[in-house]
C-alpha positions in Angstrom: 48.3 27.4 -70.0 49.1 23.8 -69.0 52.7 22.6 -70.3 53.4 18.9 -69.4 56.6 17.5 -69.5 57.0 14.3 -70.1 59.1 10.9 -71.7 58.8 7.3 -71.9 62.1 6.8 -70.4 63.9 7.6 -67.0 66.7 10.1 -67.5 65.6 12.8 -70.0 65.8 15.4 -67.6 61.9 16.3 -67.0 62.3 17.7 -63.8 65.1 19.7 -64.6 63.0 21.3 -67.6 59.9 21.9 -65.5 61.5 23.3 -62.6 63.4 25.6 -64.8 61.1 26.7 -67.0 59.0 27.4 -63.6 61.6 29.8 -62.4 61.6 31.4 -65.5 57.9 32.0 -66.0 58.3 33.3 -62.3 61.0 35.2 -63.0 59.1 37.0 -65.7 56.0 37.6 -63.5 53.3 34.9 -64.2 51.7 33.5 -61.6 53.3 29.8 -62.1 52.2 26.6 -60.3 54.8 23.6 -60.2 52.5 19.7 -60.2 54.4 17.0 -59.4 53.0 13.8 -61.2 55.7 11.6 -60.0 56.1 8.9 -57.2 59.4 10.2 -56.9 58.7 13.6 -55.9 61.7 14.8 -57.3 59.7 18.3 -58.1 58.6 18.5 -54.9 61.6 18.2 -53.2 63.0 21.0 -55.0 60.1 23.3 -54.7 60.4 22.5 -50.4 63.8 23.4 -50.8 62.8 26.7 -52.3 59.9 27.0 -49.9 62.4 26.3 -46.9 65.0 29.1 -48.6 62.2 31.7 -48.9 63.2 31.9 -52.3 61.2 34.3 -54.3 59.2 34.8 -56.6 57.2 32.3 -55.1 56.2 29.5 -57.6 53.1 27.4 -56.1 53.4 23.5 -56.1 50.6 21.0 -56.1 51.4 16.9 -55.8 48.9 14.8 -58.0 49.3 10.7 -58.7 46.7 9.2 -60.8 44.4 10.9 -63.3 45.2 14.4 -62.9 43.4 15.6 -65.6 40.3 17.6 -64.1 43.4 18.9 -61.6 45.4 20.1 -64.4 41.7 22.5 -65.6 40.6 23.3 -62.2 44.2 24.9 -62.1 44.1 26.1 -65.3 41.9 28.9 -64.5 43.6 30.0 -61.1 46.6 30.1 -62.3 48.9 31.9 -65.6 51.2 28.7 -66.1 50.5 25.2 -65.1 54.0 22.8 -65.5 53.2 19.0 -65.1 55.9 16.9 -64.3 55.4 13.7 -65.1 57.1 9.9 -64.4 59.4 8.8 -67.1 57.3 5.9 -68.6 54.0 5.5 -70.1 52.0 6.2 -66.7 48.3 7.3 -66.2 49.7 10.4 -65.2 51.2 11.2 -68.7 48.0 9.8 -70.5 45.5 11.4 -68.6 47.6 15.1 -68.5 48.2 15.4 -72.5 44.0 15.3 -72.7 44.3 18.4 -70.6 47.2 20.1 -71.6 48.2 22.8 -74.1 51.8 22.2 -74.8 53.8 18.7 -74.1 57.6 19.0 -73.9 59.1 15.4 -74.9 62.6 15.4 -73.5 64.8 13.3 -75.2 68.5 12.1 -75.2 70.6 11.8 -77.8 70.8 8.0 -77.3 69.5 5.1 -79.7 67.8 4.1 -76.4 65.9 7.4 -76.2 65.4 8.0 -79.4 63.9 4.3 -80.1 61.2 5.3 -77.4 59.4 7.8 -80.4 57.6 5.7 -82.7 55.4 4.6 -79.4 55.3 8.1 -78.0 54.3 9.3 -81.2 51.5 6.7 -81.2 50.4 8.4 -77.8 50.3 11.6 -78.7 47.6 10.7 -81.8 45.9 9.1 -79.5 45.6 11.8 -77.5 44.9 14.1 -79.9 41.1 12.1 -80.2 40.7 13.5 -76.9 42.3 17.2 -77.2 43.2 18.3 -80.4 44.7 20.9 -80.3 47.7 19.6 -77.8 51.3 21.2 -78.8 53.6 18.8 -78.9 57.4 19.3 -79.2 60.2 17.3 -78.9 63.4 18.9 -76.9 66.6 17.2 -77.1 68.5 17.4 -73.3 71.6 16.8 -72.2 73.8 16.9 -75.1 77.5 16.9 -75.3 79.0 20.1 -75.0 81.8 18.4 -76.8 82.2 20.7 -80.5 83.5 17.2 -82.0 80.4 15.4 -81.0 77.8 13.7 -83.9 74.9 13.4 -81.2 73.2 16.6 -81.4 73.1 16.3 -85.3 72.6 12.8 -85.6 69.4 13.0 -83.5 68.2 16.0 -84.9 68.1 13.6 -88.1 66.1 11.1 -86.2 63.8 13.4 -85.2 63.2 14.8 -88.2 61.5 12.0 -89.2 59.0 12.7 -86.3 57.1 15.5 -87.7 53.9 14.8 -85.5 56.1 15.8 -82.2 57.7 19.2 -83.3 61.6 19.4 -83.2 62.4 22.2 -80.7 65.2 24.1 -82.0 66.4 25.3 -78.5 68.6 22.4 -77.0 69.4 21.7 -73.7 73.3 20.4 -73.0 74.8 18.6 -70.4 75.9 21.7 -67.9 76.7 21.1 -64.0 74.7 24.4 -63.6 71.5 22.1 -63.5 73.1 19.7 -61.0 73.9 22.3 -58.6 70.8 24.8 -58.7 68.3 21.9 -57.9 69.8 21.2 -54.0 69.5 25.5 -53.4 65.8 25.3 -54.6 66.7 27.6 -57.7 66.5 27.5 -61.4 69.7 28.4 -63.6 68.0 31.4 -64.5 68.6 32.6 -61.0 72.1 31.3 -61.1 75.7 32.0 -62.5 75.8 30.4 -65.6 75.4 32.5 -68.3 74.9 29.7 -71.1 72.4 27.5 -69.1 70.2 30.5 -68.6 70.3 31.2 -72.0 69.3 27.7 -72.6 66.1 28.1 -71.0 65.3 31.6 -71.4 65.4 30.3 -75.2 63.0 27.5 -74.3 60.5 29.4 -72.7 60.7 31.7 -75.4 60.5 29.4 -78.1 57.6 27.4 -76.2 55.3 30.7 -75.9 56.0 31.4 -79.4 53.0 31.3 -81.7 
């Protein structure tokens, strides 16, 4: 299965979903692979941080600019879980990886900024959906407040829920130093010591491999 993650703005926490939800699948015994679609090679880093740890389970990690989709089936078929992380901006990359992939994770703030970013990605996604059908698309709101007195969380949901065609998640990813301090140790916060961001994400990958 090929899950991209991906935005049309910097910030969202991408990498922090994919290399999370990579641990996790590891964690839980598939045989994951980890493809860095960035320039930045924010993914990368981590998973040579990992590598350098001797970290385990071992989660495989392959670096691919450009198109990447006939990278994204070739691994497909050697491998349980393909994540896809992608830049933050309507790239090539992101194109060319939602005409490959099952799933697509949207990460999105709770910001006007962020959220004013949809009606284009939404245009994306129909357009890929000429190509690949069948392509799972949801949208997964990150780093929200942990403040209880905070509007954000239900104020976007509202926006969102105007955005059928991408799939509200209901799992929600808040603002936690847990995913600051895991990524430097070449970890996921499943393999950490905070109970409520592995929760988080042992709810996402749950959710996401859900029928």
């Amino acid at each position: 299965m090929i899950i991209l993650v991906g935005s049309e703005k910097g910030g969202p926490g991408k990498t922090t979903v994919a290399i999370n939800l990579s641990a996790e699948f590891a964690r839980l015994g598939r045989d994951v692979v980890l493809v860095d679609a960035d320039a930045q090679r924010s993914a990368a880093r981590w998973h040579a941080d990992r590598e350098e740890a001797r970290i385990t389970p071992v989660i495989a990690s392959v670096e691919k600019l450009g198109n990447v989709r006939d990278t994204l089936l070739d691994l497909d078929h050697r491998y349980d879980i393909v994540v896809v992380d992608v830049a933050g901006k309507d790239s090539k990359e992101m194109r060319t990886g939602m005409t490959a992939a099952h799933k697509m994770i949207v990460t999105v703030r709770p910001s006007q900024l962020d959220l004013d970013t949809l009606p284009h990605m939404k245009d994306l996604v129909d357009q890929a959906r000429d190509f690949n059908p069948n392509l799972d698309v949801r949208a997964l709101l990150t780093q929200v407040p942990t403040n209880a007195n905070g509007t954000e969380h239900e104020d976007a949901a509202d926006y969102l829920a105007d955005y059928p065609e991408l799939n509200p998640m209901r799992t929600v990813i808040h603002e936690r130093k847990a995913y600051r301090d895991v990524v430097g140790e070449g970890r996921g916060v499943v393999e950490w010591n905070n109970p409520k961001a592995r929760a988080e994400i042992q709810e996402l990958a749950g959710e996401l491999m859900a029928k």
